[in-house]
C-alpha positions as CSV (number, residue, x, y, z in Angstrom):
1,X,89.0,-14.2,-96.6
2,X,90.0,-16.5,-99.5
3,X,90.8,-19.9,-98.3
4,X,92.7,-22.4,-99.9
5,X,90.5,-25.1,-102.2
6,X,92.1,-28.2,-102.2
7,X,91.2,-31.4,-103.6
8,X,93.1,-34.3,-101.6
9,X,93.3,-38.1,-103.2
10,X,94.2,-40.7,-100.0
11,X,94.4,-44.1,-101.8
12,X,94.9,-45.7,-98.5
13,X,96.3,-49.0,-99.1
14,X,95.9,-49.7,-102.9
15,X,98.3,-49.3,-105.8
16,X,101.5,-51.0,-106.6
17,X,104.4,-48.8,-107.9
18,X,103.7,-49.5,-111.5
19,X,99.6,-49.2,-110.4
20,X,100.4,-46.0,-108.8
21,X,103.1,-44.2,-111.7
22,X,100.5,-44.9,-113.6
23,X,97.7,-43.5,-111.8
24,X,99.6,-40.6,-111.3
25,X,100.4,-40.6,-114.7
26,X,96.8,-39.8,-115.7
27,X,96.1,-37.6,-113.1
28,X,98.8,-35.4,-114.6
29,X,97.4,-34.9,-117.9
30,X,93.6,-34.6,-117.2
31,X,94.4,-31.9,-114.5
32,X,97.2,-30.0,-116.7
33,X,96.2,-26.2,-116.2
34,X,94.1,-26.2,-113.0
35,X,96.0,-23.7,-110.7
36,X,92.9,-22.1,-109.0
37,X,93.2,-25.1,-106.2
38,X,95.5,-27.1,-104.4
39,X,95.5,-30.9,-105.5
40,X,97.3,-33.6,-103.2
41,X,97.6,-36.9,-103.9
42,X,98.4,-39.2,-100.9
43,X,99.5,-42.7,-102.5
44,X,101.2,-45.8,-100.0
45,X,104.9,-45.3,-98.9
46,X,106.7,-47.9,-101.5
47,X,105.1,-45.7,-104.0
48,X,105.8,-42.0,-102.7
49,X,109.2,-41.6,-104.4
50,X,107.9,-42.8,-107.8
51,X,105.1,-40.9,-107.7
52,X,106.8,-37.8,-106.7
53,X,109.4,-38.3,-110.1
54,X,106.4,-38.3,-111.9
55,X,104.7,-34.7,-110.7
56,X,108.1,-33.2,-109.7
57,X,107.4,-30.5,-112.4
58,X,103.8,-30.1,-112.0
59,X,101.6,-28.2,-109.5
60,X,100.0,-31.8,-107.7
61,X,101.5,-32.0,-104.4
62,X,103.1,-35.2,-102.3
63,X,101.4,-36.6,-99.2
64,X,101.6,-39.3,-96.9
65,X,99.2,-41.2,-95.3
66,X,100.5,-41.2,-91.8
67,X,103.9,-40.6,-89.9
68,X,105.1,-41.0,-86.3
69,X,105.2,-39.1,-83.6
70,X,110.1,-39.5,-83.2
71,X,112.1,-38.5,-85.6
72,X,114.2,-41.0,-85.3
73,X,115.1,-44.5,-83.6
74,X,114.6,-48.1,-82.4
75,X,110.6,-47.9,-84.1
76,X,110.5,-50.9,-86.4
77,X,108.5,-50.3,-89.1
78,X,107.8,-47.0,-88.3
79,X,108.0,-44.2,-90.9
80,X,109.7,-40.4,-89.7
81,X,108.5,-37.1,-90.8
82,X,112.1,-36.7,-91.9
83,X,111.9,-39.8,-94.5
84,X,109.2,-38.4,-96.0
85,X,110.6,-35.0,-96.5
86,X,113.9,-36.8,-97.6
87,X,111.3,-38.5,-100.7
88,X,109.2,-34.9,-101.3
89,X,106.3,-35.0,-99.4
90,X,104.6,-31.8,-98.3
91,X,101.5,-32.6,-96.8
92,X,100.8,-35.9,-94.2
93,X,97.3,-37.2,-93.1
94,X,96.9,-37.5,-89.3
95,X,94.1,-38.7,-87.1
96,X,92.2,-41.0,-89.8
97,X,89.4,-43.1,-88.5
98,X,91.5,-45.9,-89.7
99,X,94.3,-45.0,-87.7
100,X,92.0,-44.3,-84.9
101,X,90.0,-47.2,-85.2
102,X,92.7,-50.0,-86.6
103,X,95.5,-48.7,-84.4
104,X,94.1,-47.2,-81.3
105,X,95.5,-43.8,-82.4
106,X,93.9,-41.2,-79.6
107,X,94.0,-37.2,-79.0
108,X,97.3,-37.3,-77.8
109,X,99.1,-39.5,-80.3
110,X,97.6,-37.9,-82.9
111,X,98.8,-34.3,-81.4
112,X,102.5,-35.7,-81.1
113,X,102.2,-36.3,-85.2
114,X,100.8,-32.4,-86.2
115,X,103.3,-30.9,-83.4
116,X,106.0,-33.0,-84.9
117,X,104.7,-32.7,-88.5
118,X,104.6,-28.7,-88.6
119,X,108.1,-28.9,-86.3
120,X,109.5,-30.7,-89.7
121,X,107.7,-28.7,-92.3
122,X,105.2,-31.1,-93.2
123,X,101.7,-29.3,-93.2
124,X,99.4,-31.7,-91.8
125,X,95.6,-32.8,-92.6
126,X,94.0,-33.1,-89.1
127,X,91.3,-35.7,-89.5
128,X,88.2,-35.5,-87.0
129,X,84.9,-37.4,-87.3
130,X,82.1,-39.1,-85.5
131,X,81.0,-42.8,-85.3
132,X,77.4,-43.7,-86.2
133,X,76.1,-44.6,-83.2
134,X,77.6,-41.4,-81.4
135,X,75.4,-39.5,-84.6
136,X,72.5,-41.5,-83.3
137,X,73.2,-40.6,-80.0
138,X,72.8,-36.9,-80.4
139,X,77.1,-36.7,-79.7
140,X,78.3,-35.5,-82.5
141,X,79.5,-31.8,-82.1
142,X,80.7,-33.1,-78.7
143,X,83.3,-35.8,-80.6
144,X,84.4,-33.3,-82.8
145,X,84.7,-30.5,-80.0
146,X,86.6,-33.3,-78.0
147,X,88.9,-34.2,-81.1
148,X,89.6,-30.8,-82.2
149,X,90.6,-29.4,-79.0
150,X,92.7,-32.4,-78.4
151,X,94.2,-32.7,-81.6
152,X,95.3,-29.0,-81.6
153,X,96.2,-28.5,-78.1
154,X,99.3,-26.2,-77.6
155,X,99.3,-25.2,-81.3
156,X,99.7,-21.5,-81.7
157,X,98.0,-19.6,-84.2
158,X,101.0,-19.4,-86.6
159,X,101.0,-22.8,-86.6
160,X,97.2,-23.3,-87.2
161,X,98.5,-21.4,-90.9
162,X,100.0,-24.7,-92.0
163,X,97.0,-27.0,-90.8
164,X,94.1,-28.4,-93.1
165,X,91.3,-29.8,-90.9
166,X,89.2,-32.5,-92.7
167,X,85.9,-33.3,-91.0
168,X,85.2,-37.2,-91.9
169,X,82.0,-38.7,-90.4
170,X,82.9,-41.8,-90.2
171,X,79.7,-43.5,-90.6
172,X,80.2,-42.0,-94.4
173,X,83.8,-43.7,-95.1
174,X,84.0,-46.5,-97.9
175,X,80.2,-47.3,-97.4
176,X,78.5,-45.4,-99.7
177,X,76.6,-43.1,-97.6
178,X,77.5,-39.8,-97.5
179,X,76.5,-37.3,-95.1
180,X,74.0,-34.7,-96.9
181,X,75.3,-30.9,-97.9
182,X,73.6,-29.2,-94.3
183,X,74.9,-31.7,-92.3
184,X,78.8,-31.6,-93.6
185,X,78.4,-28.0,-93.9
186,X,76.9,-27.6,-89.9
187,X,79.7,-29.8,-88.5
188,X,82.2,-27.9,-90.6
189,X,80.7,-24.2,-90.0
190,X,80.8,-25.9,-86.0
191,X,84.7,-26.0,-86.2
192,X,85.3,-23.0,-87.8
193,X,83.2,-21.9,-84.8
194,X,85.7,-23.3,-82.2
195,X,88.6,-22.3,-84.0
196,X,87.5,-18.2,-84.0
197,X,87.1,-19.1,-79.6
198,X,91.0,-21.2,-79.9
199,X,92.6,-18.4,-82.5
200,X,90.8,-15.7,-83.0
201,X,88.0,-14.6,-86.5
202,X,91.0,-13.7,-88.5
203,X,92.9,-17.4,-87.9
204,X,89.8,-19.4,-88.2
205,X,88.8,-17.8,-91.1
206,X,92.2,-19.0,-93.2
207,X,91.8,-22.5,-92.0
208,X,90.9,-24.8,-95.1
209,X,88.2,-27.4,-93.7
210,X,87.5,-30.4,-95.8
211,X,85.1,-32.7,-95.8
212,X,86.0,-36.4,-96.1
213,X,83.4,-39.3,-97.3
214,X,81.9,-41.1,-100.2
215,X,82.9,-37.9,-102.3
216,X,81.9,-38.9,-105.6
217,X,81.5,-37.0,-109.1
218,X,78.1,-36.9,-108.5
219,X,77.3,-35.4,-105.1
220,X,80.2,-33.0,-104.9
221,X,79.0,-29.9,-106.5
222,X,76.1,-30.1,-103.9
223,X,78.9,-30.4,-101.7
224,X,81.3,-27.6,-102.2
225,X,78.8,-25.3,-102.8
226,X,78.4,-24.9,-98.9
227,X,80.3,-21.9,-97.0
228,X,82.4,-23.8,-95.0
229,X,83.8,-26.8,-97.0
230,X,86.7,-25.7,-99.0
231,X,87.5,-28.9,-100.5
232,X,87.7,-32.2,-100.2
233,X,89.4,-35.9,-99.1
234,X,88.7,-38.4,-101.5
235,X,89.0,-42.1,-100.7
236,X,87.9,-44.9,-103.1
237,X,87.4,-42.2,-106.4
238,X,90.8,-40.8,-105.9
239,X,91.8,-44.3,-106.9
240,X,90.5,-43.6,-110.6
241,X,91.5,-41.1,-113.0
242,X,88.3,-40.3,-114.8
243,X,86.4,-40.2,-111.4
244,X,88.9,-38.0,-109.6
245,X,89.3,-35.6,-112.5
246,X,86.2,-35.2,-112.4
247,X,85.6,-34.3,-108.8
248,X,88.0,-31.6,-109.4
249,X,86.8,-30.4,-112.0
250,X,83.1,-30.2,-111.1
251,X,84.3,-28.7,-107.4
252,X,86.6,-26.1,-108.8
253,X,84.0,-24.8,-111.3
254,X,81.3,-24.2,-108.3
255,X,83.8,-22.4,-106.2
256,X,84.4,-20.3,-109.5
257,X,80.7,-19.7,-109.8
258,X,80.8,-18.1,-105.9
């Protein structure tokens, strides 16, 4: 089955509006043209409705970096799935290790958000990812079992349709050091695994699965070139045009090539 390829940009918390228009800016004429993929940019929230005047006629797509788990009420300082429909968002990124780690986001919370995301029409990006030490420990596939299985729990397979899963070890986020082609692509072949047990060959087969971490121009053609990674979640290059571009560029054309 043809899955999705989709290039996601989550500039976490960088870029003032003007930063951000103009990031955006760039993005838009370097990637005129590409349609074969799916590219999502995921800039802060003062920026979202800026940024979304400047792609409103292109084919990069709105994202958020997080949401909560109400629609509405007394949540001060709290951002609704609803507010970032109202400013054009289509896509939201739940379950980050940030969130996890910063905010003591667990499987529940973080199932809340995709229930209440896909309730709202927001297709989430299920992040899911193992520490270092749990890598070292031998724990791996049993965090991201443990993560999955949480993070999806009560989802049907219809819903599993709008869902991206990006596998992010997070030994590899903002440090540099990412994990090597077989590893990303065992994890990642691992979930697609659990997925055909949850949902069935035919399901697990459509899901995208990304992989997420110190994705850089120069290691991801190595990357994408693997079965089971159908794009990626960019952190620190997504920030720059010329690196970005490039990612996408250099991606698309080895999914081509296959």
């Amino acid at each position: 089955m043809n899955r999705e390829i989709i290039f996601a940009g989550n500039w976490k918390m960088h870029k003032r509006i003007g930063e951000a228009i103009e990031l955006a800016n760039g993005l838009l004429r370097e990637l005129y043209g590409i349609e074969e993929c799916k590219i999502i940019i995921c800039p802060p929230f003062t920026a979202l409705s800026e940024v979304k005047d400047v792609i409103m006629d292109s084919d990069i797509l709105l994202g958020a970096q997080n949401m909560f788990w109400e629609k509405e009420g007394a949540y001060t300082g709290e951002i609704s799935p609803l507010m970032l429909k109202d400013v054009g968002c289509e896509y939201v990124i739940i379950g980050h290790s940030e969130r996890r780690k910063y905010f003591g986001e667990d499987e529940q919370i973080v199932n809340r958000k995709i229930k209440l995301a896909l309730e709202t029409g927001l297709k989430p990006i299920f992040c899911l990812g193992e520490k270092l030490e749990e890598r070292k420990a031998g724990k791996t596939l049993e965090i991201v079992e443990i993560q999955l299985i949480g993070g999806l729990k009560d989802l049907s397979g219809e819903n599993m349709r709008n869902v991206i899963i990006a596998y992010e070890p997070v030994w590899a986020i903002g440090t540099g050091v990412n994990a090597t082609p077989q590893q990303a692509e065992d994890v990642q072949a691992f979930i697609r695994q659990k997925l055909t047990e949850l949902y069935g060959k035919q399901i697990a087969e459509g899901v995208s699965i990304l992989y997420g971490g110190s994705v850089k121009p120069d290691n991801i053609e190595e990357l994408m070139a693997e079965k089971d990674i159908d794009g990626v979640l960019v952190g620190g290059a997504s920030l720059r045009v010329e690196s970005f571009s490039q990612i996408v560029r250099k991606g698309m054309a080895v999914k081509i090539r296959r």
